[in-house]
GUVOLO-128285 format. One record per residue: residue in one letter; x, y, z of N, C-alpha, C in turn. Coordinates in pm, whole numbers, padded with zeros to 5 digits, always signed. Layout:
<atoms>
AXYZXYZXYZ/...
</atoms>
This chain:
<atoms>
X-01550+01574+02059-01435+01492+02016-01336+01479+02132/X-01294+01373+02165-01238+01345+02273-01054+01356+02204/X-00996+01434+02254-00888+01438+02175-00750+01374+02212/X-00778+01213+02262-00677+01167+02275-00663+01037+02164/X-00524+00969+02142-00457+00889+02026-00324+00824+02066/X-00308+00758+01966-00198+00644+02006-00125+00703+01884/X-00015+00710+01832+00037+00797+01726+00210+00718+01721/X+00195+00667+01561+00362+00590+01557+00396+00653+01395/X+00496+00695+01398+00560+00798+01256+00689+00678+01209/X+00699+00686+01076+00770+00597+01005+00886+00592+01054/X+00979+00481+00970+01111+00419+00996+01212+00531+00931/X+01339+00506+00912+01465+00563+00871+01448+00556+00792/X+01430+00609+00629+01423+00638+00557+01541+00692+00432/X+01622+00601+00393+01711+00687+00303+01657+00718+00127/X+01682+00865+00102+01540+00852+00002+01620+00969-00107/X+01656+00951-00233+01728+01023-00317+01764+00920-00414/X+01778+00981-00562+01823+00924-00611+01957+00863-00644/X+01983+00713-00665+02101+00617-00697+02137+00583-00533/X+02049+00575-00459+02077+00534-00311+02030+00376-00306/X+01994+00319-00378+01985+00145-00388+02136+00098-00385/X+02251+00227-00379+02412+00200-00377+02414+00171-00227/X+02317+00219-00117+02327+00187+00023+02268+00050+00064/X+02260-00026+00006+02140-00151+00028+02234-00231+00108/X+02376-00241+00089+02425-00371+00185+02458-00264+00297/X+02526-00112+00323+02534-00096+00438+02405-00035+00536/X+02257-00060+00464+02144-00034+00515+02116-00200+00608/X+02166-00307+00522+02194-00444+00588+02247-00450+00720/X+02397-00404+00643+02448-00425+00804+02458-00349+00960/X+02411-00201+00901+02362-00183+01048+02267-00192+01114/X+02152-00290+00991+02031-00306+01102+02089-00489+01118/X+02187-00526+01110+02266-00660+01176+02240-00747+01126/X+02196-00736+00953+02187-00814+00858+02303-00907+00764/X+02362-00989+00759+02468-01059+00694+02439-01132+00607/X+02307-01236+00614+02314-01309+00522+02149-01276+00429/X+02122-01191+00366+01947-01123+00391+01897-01244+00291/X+01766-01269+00250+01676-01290+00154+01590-01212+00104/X+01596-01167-00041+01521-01047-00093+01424-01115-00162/X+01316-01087-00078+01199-01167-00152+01090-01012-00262/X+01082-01071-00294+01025-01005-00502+00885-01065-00512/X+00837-01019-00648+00738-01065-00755+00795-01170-00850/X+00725-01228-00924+00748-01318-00981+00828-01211-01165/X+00725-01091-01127+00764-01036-01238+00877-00927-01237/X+00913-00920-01130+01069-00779-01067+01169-00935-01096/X+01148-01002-01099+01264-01149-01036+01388-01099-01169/X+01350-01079-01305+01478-01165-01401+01503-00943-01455/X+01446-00869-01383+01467-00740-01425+01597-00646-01384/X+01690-00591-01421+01794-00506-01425+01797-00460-01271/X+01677-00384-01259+01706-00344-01069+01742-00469-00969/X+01644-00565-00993+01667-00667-00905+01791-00736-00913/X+01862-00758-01048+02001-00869-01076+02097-00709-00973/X+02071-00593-01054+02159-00479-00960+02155-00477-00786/X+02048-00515-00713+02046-00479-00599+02109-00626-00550/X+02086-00751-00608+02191-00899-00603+02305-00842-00546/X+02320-00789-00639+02470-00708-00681+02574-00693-00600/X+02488-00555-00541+02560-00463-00477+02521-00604-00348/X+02444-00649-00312+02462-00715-00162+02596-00828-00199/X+02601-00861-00301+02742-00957-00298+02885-00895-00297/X+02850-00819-00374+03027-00729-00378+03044-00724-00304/X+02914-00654-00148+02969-00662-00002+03000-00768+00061/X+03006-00854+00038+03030-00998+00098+02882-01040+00176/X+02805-00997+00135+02676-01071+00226+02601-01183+00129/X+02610-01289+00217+02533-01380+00105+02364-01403+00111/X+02379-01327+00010+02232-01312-00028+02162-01409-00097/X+02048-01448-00146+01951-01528-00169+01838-01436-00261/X+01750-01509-00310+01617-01436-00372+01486-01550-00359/X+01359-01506-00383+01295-01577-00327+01178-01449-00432/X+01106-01527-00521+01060-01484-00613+00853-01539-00646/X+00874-01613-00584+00694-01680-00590+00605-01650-00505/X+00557-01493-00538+00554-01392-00527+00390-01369-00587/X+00275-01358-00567+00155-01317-00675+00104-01192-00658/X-00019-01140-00755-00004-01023-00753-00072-01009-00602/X-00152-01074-00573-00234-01008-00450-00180-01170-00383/X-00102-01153-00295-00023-01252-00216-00113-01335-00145/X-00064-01464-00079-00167-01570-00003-00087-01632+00069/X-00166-01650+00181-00053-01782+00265+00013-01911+00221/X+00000-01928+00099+00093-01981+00030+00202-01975-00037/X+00196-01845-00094+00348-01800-00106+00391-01763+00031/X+00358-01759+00144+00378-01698+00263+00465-01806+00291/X+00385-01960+00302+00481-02108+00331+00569-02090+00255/X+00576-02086+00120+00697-02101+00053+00815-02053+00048/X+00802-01861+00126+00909-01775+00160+00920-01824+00288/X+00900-01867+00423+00902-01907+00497+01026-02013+00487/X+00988-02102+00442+01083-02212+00393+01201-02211+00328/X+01223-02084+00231+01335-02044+00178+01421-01948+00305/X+01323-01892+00359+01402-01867+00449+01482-01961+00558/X+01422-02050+00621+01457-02115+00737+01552-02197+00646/X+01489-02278+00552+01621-02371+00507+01712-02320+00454/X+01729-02144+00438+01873-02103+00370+01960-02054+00436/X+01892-02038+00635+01989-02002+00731+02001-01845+00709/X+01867-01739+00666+01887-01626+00629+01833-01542+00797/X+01915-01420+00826+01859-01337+00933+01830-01225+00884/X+01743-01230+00778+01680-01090+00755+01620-01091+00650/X+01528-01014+00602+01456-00992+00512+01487-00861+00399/X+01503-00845+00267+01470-00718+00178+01348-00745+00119/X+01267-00634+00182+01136-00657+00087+01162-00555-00030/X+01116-00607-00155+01147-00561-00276+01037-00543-00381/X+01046-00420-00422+00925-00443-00518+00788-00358-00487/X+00654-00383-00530+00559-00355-00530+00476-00358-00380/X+00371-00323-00341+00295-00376-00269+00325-00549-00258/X+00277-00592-00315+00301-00770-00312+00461-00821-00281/X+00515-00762-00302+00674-00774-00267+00677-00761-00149/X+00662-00617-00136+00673-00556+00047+00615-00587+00115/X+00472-00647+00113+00366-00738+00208+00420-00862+00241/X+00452-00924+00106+00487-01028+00162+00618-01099+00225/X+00716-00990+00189+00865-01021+00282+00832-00973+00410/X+00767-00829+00449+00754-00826+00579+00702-00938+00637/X+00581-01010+00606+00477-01076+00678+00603-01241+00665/X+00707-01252+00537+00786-01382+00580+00886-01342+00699/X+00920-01217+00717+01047-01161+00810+00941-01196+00987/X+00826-01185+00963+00722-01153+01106+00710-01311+01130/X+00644-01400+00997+00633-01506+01032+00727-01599+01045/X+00853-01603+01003+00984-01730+01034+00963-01809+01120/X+00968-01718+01260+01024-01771+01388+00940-01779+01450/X+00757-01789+01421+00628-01804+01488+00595-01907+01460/X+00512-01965+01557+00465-02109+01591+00316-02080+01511/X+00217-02026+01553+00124-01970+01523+00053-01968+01395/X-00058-02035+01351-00061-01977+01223-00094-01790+01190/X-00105-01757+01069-00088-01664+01072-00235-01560+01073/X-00321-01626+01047-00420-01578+01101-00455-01522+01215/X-00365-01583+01311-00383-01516+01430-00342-01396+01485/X-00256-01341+01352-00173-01195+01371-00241-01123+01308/X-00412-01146+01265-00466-01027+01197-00493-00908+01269/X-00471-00799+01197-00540-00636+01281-00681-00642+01330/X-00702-00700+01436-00790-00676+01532-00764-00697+01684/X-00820-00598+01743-00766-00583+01913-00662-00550+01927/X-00590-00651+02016-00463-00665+02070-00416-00801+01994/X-00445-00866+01913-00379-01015+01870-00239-01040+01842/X-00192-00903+01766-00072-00884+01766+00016-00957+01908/X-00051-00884+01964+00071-00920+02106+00072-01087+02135/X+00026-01144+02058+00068-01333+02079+00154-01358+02005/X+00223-01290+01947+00359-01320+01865+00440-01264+01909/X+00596-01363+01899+00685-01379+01987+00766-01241+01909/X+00759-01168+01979+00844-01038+01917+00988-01083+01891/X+01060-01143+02025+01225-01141+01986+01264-01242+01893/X+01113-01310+01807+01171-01422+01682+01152-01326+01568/X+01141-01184+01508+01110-01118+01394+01182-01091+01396/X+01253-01113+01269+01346-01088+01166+01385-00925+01135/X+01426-00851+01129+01486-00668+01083+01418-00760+00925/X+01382-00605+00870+01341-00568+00708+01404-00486+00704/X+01436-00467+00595+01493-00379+00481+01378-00355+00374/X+01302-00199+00338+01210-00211+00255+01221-00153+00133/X+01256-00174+00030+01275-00093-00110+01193-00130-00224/X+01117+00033-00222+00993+00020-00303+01005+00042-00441/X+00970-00024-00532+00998+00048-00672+00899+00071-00752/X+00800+00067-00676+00642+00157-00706+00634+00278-00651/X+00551+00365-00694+00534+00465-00607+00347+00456-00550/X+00319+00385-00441+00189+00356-00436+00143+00316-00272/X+00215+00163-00266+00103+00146-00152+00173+00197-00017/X+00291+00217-00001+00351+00317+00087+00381+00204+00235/X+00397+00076+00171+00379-00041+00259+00524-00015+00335/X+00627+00041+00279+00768+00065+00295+00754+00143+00449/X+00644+00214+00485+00683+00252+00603+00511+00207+00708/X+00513+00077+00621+00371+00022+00735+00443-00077+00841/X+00293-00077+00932+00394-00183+01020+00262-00335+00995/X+00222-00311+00888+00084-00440+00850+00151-00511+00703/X+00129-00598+00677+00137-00685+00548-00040-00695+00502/X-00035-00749+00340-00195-00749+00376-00186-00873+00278/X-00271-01007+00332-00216-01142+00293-00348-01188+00255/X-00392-01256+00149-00528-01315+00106-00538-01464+00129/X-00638-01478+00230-00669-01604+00229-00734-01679+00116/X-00620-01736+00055-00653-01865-00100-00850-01936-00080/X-00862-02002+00043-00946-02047+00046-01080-01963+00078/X-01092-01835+00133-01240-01796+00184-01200-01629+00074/X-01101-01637+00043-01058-01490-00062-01134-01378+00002/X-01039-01390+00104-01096-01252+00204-00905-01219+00233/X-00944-01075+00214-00762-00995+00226-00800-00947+00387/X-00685-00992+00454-00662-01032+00584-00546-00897+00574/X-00549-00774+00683-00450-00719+00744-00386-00794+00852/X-00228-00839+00799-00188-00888+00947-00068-00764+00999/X-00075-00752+01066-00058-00668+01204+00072-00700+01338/X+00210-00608+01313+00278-00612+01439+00349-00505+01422/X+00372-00433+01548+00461-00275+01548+00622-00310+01469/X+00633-00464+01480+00785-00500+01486+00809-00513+01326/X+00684-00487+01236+00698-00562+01132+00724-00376+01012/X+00741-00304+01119+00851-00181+01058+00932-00171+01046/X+00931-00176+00918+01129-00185+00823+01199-00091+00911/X+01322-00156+00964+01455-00113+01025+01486-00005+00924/X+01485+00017+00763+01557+00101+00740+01480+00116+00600/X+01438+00210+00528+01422+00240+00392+01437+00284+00320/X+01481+00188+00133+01564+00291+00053+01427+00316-00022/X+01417+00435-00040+01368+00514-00123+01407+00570-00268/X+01471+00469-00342+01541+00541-00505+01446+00544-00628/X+01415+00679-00630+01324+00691-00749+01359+00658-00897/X+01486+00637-00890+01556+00545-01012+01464+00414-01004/X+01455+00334-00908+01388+00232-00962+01285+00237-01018/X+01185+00327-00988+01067+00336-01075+01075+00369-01199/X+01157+00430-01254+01201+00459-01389+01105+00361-01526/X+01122+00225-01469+01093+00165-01536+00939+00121-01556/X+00892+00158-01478+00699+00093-01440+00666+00165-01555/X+00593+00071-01653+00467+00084-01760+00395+00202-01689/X+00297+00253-01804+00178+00376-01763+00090+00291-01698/X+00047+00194-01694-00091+00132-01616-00047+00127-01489/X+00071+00067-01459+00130+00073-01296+00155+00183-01301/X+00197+00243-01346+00240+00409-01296+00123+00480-01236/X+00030+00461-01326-00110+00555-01298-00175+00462-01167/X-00197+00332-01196-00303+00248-01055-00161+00264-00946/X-00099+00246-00931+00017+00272-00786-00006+00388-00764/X+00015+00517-00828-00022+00637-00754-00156+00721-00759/X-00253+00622-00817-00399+00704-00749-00426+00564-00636/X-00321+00484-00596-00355+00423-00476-00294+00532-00345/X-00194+00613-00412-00133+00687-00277-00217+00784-00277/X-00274+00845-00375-00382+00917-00364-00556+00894-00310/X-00569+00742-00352-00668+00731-00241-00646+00722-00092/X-00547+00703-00075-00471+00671+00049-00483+00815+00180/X-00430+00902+00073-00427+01049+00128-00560+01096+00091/X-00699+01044+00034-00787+01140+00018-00871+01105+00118/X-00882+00920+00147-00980+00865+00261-00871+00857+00390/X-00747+00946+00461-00673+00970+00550-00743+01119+00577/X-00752+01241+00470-00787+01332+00475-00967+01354+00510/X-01045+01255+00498-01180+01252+00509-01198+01206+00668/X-01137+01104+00712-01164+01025+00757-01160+01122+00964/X-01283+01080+00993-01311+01148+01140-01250+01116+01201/X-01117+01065+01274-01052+01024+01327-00957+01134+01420/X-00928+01160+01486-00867+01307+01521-00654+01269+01521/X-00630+01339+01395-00482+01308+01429-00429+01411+01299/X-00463+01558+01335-00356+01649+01264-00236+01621+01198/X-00136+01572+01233-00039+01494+01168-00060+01516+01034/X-00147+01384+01049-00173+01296+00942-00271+01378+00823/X-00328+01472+00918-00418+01583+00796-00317+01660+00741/X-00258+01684+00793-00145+01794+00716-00077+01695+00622/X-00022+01594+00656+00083+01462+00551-00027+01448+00420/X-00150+01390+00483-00247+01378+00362-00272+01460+00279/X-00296+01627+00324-00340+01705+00206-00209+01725+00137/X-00073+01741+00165+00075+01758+00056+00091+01644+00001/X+00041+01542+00056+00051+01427-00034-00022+01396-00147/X-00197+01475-00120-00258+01470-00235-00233+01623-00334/X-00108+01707-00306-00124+01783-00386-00031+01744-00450/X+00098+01694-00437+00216+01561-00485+00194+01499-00588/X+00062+01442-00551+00022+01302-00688-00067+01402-00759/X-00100+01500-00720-00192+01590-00856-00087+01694-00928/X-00005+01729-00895+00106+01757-00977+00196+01684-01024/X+00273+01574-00970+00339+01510-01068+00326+01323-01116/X+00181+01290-01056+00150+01182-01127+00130+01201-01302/X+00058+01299-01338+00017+01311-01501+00195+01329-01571/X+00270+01404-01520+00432+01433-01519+00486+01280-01538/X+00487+01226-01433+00519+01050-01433+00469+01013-01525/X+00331+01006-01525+00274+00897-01631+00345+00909-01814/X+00303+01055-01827+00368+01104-01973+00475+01056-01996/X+00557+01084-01889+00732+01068-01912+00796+00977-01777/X+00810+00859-01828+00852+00731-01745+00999+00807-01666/X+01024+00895-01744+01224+00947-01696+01214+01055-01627/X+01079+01138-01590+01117+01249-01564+01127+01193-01392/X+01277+01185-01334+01300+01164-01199+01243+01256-01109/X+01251+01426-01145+01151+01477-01043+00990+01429-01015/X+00958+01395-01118+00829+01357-01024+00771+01217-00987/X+00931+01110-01073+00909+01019-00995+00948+01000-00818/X+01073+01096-00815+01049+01125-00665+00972+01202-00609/X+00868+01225-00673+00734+01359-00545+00646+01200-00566/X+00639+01107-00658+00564+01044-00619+00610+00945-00491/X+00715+00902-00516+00804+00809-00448+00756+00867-00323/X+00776+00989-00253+00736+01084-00099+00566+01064-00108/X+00500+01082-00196+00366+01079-00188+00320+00936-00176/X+00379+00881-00159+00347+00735-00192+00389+00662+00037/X+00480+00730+00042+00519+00680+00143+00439+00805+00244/X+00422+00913+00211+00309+01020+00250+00159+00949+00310/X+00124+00876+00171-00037+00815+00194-00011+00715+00314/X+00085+00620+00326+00051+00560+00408+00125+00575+00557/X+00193+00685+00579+00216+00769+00706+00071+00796+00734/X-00012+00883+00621-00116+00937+00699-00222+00890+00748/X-00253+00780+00657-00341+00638+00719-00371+00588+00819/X-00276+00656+00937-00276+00597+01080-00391+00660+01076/X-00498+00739+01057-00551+00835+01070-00690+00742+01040/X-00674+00665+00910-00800+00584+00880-00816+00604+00767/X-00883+00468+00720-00927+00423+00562-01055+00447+00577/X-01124+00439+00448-01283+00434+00433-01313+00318+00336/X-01448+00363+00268-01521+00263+00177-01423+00243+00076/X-01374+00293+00013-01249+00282-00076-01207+00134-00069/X-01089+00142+00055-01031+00014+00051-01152-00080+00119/X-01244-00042+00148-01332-00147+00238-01363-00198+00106/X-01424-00154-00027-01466-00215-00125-01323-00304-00253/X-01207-00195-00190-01156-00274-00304-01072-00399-00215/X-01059-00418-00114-00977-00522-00088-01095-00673-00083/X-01196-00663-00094-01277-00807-00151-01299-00827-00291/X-01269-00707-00393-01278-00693-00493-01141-00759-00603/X-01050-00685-00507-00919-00762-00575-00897-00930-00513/X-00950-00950-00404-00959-01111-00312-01020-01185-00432/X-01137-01149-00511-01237-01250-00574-01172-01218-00700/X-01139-01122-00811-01095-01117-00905-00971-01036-00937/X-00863-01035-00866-00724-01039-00810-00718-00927-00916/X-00782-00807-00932-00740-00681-00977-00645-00603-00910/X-00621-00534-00985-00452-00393-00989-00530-00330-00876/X-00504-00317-00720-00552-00292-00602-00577-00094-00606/X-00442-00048-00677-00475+00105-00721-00574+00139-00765/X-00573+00062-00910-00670+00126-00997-00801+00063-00973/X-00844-00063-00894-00983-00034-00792-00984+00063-00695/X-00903+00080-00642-00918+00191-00542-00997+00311-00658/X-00927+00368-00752-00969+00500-00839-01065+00484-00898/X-01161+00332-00960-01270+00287-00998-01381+00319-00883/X-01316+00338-00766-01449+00329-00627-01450+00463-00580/X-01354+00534-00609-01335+00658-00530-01468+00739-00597/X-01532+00768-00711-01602+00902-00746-01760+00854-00646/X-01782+00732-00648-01885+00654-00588-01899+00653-00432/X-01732+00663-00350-01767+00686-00188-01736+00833-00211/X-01716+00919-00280-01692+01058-00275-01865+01119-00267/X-01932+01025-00342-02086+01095-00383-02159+01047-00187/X-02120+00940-00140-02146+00874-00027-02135+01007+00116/X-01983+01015+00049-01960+01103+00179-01950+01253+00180/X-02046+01276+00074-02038+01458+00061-02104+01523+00193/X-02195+01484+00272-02201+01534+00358-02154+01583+00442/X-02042+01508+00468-01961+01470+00635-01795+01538+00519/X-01764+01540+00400-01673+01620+00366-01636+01705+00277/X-01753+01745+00278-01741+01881+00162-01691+02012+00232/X-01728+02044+00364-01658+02149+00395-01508+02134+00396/X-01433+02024+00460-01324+02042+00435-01277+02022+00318/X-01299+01969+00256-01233+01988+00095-01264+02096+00035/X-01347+02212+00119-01391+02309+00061-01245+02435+00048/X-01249+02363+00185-01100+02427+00249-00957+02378+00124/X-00966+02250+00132-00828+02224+00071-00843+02263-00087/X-00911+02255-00126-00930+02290-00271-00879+02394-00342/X-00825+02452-00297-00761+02605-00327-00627+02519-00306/X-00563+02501-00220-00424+02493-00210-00390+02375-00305/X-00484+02263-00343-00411+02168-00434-00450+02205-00573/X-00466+02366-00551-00511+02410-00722-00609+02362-00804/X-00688+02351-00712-00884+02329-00787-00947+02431-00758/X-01044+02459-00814-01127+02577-00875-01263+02498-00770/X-01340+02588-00715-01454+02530-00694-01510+02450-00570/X-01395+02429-00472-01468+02360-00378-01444+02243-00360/X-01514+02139-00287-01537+02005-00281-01604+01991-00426/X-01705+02078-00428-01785+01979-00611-01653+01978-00732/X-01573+02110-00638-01478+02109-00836-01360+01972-00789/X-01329+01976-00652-01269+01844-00592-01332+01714-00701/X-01472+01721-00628-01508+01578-00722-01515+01547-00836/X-01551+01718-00938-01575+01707-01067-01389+01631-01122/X-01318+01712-01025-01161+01660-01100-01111+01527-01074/X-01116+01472-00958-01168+01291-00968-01203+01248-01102/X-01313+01260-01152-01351+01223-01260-01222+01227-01374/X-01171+01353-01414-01133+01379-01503-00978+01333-01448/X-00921+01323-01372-00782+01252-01331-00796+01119-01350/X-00906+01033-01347-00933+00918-01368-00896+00876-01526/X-00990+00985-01613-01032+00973-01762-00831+01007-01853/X-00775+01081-01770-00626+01126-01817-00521+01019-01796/X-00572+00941-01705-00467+00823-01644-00500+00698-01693/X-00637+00716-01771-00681+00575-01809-00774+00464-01754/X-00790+00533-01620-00850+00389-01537-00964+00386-01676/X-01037+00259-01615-01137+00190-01684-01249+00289-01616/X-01379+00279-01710-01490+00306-01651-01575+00224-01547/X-01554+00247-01425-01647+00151-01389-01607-00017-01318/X-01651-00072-01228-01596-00218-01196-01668-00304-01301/X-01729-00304-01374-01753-00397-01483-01629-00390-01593/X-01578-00299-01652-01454-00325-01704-01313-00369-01631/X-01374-00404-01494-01260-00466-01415-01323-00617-01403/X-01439-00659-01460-01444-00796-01477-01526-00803-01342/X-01611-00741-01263-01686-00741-01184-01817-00774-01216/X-01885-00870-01115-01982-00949-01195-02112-00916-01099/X-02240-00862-01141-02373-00781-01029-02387-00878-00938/X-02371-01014-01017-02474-01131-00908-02331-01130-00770/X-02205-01090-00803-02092-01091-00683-02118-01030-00583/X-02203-00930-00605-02227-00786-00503-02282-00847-00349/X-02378-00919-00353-02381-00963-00197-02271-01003-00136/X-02201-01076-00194-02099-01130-00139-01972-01078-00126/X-01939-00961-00224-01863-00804-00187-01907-00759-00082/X-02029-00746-00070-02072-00648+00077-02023-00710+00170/X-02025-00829+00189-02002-00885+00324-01859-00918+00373/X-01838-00940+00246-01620-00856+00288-01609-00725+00287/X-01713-00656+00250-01644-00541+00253-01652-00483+00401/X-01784-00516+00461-01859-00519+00605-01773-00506+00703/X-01653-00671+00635-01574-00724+00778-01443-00639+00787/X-01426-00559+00644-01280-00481+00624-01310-00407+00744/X-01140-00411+00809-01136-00334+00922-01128-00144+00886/X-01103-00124+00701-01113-00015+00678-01242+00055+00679/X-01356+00009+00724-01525+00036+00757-01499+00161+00844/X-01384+00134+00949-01388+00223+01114-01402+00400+01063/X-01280+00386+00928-01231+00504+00912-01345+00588+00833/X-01439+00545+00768-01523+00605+00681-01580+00724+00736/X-01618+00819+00685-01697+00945+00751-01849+00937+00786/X-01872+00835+00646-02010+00828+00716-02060+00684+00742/X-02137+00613+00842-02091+00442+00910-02170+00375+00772/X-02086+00256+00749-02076+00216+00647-02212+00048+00694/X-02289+00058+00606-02398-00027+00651-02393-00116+00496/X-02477-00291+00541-02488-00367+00439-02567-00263+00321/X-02666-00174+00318-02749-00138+00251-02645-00006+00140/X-02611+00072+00237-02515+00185+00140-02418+00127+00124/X-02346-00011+00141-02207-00083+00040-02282-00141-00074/X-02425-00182-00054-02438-00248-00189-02500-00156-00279/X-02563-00031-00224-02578+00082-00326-02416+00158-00388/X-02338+00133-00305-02188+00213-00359-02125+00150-00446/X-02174-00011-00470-02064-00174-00511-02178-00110-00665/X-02322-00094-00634-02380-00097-00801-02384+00055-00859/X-02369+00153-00775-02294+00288-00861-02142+00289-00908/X-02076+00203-00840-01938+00169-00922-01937+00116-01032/X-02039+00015-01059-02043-00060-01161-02000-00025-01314/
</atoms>
């Protein structure tokens, strides 16, 4: 193992509860005055969102909203925030909300002031560097999921409408200047988002923790992160109010995707063509695929989970690891299986071959080939 790396650790972070009270002076010292808080279609007419309006007007900043928003975003709502931006004369972005919120205000804050379409900023190589850095906009990121941990990424992840392939686009610049972290906002997320948002931070931290990549860091962030969501996700889910463990998720959530620098596997390689073709809850595919690349990659990680298994309070090893997968799945509800996610056999070739091109293939433990994605796509089933 050759033990050198490129290594970038999250943004400013303000993270406690009733701190969405800092949102306009989180504005103005990253030199924000007039922001646009771009949302979901479904955060748009809800209590947090009219509150965080709020507080940016009392301060005198004239704010805006920008709400057409889907669940798994496309370069079409991309034009449309684009446009609200430029024609409303806004210098900054609040990304708000979910995964789909926070993807897609970063990626309108990255794209404004680029000529370029946006394809050309996907995560591969160096492409990044053809975009004009001093035209990106400062973000502001406030999550009110506890899940895809996008709040301290520096990628958006944008679906192309026409070939429904989920595109990572990619720039160092597109890391939120500043993030509120208030586990008050989650208060409110239903049990189905509660549970698919945080076994997404948990797949997050389990294929970060697998994944051969050499970056300690991120092994240490990953395994407290997956002991986080195994203590107080079932806590969350039961009880929408209990704030302690909506803030261990809120940290576990922004945990998974600190540790990620580290690398994804089959997981997201399978669920991001999965949610592209039948625009499923991106978590709870992730937790539908996980017992299936867990059986994939026992080889290459059973010793170390042999190791962690004791400290996140499992009995048994990697097998009692996997046996409890199962049963965290069956407590939280996911569905059995990608056929109760509306997954269709004759799709499977054509899953494989997005799943092939996902740049999350690199991170897998063991190399991910057309033949073992389409044996992993029909044991999910």
């Amino acid at each position: 193992m050759t033990l050198t790396a490129n290594w970038s650790y999250p943004a400013a972070i303000r993270f406690g509860a009733g701190r969405i009270a800092e949102l306009a002076d989180a504005c103005t010292q990253s030199g924000i005055s007039k922001p646009l808080l771009v949302t979901d279609k479904g955060l748009a007419s809800l209590p947090i969102t009219e509150q965080a309006l709020d507080i940016l007007r009392k301060a005198g900043l004239d704010a805006a909203m920008f709400s057409e928003v889907d669940p798994n975003p496309n370069e079409q709502n991309l034009a449309a925030g684009i446009a609200a931006y430029n024609d409303g004369g806004h210098d900054g972005v609040i990304a708000f909300g979910g995964g789909s919120g926070l993807d897609l205000g970063k990626c309108v804050a990255f794209m404004a002031g680029q000529t370029r379409p946006v394809w050309d900023f996907e995560d591969i190589g160096d492409w990044w560097t053809r975009a004009d850095a001093d035209a990106i906009a400062p973000i502001i990121a406030v999550p009110t999921t506890a899940g895809t941990g996008s709040e301290v990424g520096r990628a958006g992840v944008l679906t192309n409408s026409e070939t429904h392939e989920k595109k990572i686009i990619f720039h160092p610049k597109m890391l939120p200047a500043a993030v509120i972290c208030d586990p008050e906002l989650t208060v409110g997320m239903p049990k189905p988002i509660t549970a698919g948002t945080g076994l997404d931070a948990f797949a997050h931290c389990v294929e970060a923790f697998s994944s051969p990549h050499y970056h300690p860091m991120s092994q240490g962030i990953a395994l407290e992160g997956m002991r986080l969501v195994i203590e107080n996700l079932p806590r969350a889910y039961e009880d929408g109010t209990d704030i302690e463990a909506r803030a261990h998720m809120m940290s576990a959530a922004a945990m998974g995707a600190t540790a990620f620098q580290k690398g994804l596997g089959a997981i997201h390689a399978m669920s991001h063509p999965i949610g592209a073709h039948f625009n499923t809850h991106h978590g709870t595919t992730n937790a539908v695929c996980m017992p299936a690349v867990l059986d994939l990659n026992t080889p290459k990680i059973a010793e170390r989970f042999d190791r962690a298994a004791g400290y996140l309070g499992i009995e048994g090893g990697f097998e009692g690891f996997r046996a409890f997968v199962d049963r965290f799945n069956d407590q939280l509800g996911v569905p059995k299986g990608l056929a109760a996610l509306g997954v269709t056999e004759d799709t499977i070739p054509d899953l494989v071959k997005g799943a092939i091109k996902d740049p999350s293939c690199g991170g897998n433990p063991v190399e991910l080939t057309e033949e073992n994605l389409t044996a992993l796509f029909k044991a999910a089933m």
